[in-house]
N, C-alpha and C positions, 0 to 999 in steps of 0.2 A: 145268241146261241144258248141253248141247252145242252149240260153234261150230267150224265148219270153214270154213278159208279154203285153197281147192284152186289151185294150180296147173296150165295147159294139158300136154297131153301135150308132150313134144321128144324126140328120140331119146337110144337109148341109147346108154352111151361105156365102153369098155374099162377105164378108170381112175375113180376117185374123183375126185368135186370139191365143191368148198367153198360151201354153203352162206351169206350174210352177210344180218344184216336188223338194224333198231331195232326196239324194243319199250317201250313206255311202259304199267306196269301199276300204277296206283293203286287198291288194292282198299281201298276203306271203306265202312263199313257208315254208313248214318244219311250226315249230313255231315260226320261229320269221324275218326273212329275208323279205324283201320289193322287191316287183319282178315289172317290168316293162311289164310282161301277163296282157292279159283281155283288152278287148274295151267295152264300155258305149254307146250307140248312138239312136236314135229316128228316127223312119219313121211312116208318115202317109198314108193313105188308101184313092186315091183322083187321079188326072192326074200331067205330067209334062209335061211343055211345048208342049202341045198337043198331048204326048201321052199316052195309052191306059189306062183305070183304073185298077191301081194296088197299090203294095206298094213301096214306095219310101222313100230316106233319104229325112230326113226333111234339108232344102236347108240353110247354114249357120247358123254357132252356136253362141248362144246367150245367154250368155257366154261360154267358148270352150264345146263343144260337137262336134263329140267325144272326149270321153274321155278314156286313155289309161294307166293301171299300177295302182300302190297302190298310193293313195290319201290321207293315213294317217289315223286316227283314229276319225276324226269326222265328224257329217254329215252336206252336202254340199249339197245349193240349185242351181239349174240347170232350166232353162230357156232357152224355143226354140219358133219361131214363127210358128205356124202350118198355113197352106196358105187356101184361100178358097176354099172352096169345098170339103175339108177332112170331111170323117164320122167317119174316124176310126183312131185311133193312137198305136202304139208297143212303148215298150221299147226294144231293143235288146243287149244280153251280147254274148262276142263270147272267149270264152276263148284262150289263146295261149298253146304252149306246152311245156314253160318252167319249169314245175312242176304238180303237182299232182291235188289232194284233199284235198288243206287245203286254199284255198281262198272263199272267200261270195262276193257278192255284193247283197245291200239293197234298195229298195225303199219305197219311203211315202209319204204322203200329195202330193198327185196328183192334180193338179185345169185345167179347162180349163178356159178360157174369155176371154168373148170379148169386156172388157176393154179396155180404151186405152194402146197402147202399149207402153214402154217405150223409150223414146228417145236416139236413136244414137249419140254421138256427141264425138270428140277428147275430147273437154272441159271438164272438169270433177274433183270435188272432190272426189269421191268415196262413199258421202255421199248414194246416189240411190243404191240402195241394189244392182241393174242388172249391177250396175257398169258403167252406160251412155253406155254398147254393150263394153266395154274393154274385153277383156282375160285373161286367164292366164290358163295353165294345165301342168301337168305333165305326158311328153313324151319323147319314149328311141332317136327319132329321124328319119330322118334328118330336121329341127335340133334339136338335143338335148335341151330338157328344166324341169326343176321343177318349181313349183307351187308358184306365190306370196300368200299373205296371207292378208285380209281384216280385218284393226285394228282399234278399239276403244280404246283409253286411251295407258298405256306405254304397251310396248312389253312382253309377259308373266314373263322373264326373263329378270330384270330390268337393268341389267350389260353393255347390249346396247342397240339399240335404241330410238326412243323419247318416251318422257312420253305423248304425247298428239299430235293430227294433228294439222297442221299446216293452215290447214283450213275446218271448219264444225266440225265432231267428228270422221271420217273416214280418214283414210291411207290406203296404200297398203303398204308391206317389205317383206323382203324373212326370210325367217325362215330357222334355223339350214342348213347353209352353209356349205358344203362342201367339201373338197379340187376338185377345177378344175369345179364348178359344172356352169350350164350356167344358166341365169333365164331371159322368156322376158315379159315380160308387152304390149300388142299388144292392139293398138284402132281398134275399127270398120273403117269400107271403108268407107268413103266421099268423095263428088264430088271434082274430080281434076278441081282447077283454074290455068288461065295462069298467076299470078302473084304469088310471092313467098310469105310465108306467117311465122310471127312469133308463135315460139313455146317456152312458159312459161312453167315453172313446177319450185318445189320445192322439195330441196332433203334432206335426212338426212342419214349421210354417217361414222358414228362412226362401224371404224375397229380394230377391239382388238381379238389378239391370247387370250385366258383364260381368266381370269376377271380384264387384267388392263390395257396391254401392246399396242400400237397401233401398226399400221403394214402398211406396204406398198401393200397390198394385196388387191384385188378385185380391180376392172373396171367398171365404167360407159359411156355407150354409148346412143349415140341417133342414129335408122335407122328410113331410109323411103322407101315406098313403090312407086317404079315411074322408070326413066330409070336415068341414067349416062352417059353423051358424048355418047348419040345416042345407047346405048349398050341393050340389052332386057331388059324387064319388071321386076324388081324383087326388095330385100331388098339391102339396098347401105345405107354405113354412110354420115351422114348427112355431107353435107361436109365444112368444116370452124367452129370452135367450136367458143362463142360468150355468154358467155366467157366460159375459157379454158375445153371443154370437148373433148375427153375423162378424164374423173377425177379419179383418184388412189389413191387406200391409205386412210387412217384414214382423214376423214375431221372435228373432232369435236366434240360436243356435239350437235351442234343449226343447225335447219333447213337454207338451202343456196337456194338461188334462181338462177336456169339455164336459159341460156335464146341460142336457135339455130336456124336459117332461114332455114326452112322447102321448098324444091324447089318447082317452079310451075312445075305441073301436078302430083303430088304426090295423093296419097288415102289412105295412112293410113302412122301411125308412130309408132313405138314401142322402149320402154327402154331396153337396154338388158345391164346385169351385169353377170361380168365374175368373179368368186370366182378363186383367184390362188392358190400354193400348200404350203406359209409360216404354216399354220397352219388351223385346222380343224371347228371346228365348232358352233366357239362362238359370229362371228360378224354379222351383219345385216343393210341393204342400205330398204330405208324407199321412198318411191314417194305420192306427193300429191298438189291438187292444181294445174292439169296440165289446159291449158288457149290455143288451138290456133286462131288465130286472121292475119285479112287483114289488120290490120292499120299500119301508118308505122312504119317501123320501127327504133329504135335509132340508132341516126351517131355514126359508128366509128373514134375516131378521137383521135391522144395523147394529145393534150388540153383538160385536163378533170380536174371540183373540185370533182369528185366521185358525186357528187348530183345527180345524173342520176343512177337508179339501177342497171342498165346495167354497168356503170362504162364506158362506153364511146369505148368500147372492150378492155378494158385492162384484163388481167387474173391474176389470183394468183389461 
């Protein structure tokens, strides 16, 4: 099945503006199973790159739109930029056919404006509700990923992660982990520079099977979007960790600061964390305070007093 929920004509405006709505999509099959059916997605009523007026996807999501599969149980606000010249706007649902008639999808608090919009940028505490144009959603793939989750204060269940961010009052963590489950945290596209460029963040990385034990489980990475020894366009790990990432295992209780050189010509970066199969579903990796930046960057060198937060690339 196909559902459209159409908006009235209004005129057209010279400028872009900003789409806002909630979205509540519990997709389960039967009563209670979480199913990976069902897309979310927006088009507006207007041209595309000069051609003919019709309707069209609204052109990059902001934050992920489409969206695909059950989303859990509460409602989530969604932001898209609708381009000039639109009169008209859709929501569109397209259901899959892995089950029946027992899934909803909800909409509400619809706004248009022609506010300003909110800024794109790596940088980012998470504090800006749009998240500075970051992502996150839950999709069956290629590739596979579930949903970070936008935190205030300690994580609902206090057993792991932090009691509070690490910078402003906002986090992002992944929620109810998995065995084997993948999760990425994706920036918006920015302009690729010919110089390479540092990439700050803050992690909090407390891994415990049930409520005590730590574990050797789950993976922290950093990719980027750019090429690799001349190789096509696409996502590549960042190469050279600095210090030691990839990062495994129970890191503690206290937020740790990453720090990895982002290549020149790169446009985007994203965290991806790999839940392994020691145990199911009680730990939680926390990101915040991510910084990228053209300044230089710190020598690596083994002459080091640690006075340098970077540690001078030493890892542990």
């Amino acid at each position: 099945s196909i559902f459209y929920l159409e908006s009235p004509t209004v005129s057209a405006t010279t400028e872009d503006r900003a789409l806002t709505f909630w979205y509540h999509m519990e997709m389960r099959c039967g009563y209670g199973t979480p199913t990976a059916d069902g897309t979310l997605s927006v088009e507006y009523y207007g041209t595309s790159n000069g051609q003919v007026v019709g309707w069209y996807s609204v052109p990059g999501p902001f934050p992920g739109l489409d969206v695909s599969g059950d989303q859990g149980t509460a409602w989530i606000q969604g932001y898209v930029v609708v381009p000039s010249g639109s009169t008209q706007v859709r929501f569109k649902f397209v259901a899959g056919s892995e089950c029946d008639d027992r899934y909803r999808l909800a909409i509400d608090d619809v706004q248009l404006s022609s506010a300003s919009l909110p800024a794109k940028t790596i940088s980012c505490s998470f504090d800006e509700q749009f998240l500075c144009g970051w992502t996150t959603e839950l999709r069956a793939g290629p590739p596979q990923s579930n949903r970070w989750t936008r935190q205030t204060g300690s994580t609902p269940e206090s057993y792991t992660g932090p009691d509070a961010a690490k910078d402003g009052l906002y986090y992002m963590y992944t929620d109810w982990v998995v065995a084997n489950s993948i999760f990425y945290l994706e920036s918006p596209t920015v302009s690729a520079t010919t110089e390479d460029r540092a990439l700050t963040f803050w992690y909090h990385m407390e891994m415990r099977c049930g409520y005590g034990t730590p574990t050797a489980d789950g993976t922290l990475s950093v990719e980027y979007y750019g090429t690799s020894n001349g190789q096509v366009v696409g996502w590549y790990s960042v190469p050279g960790p600095f210090p030691g990432l990839d990062v495994s295992g129970d890191q503690g209780t206290a937020w740790i600061q990453g720090y990895v050189v982002v290549p020149s010509g790169s446009t985007q970066v994203r965290f991806k964390f790999v839940a392994g199969s020691e145990c199911d579903d009680r730990y939680r990796l926390a990101i915040d305070d991510v910084q990228l930046s053209s300044a230089s960057l710190p020598a690596k060198t083994i002459s080091c007093s640690f006075d340098e937060p970077f540690l001078c690339g030493w890892t542990t």
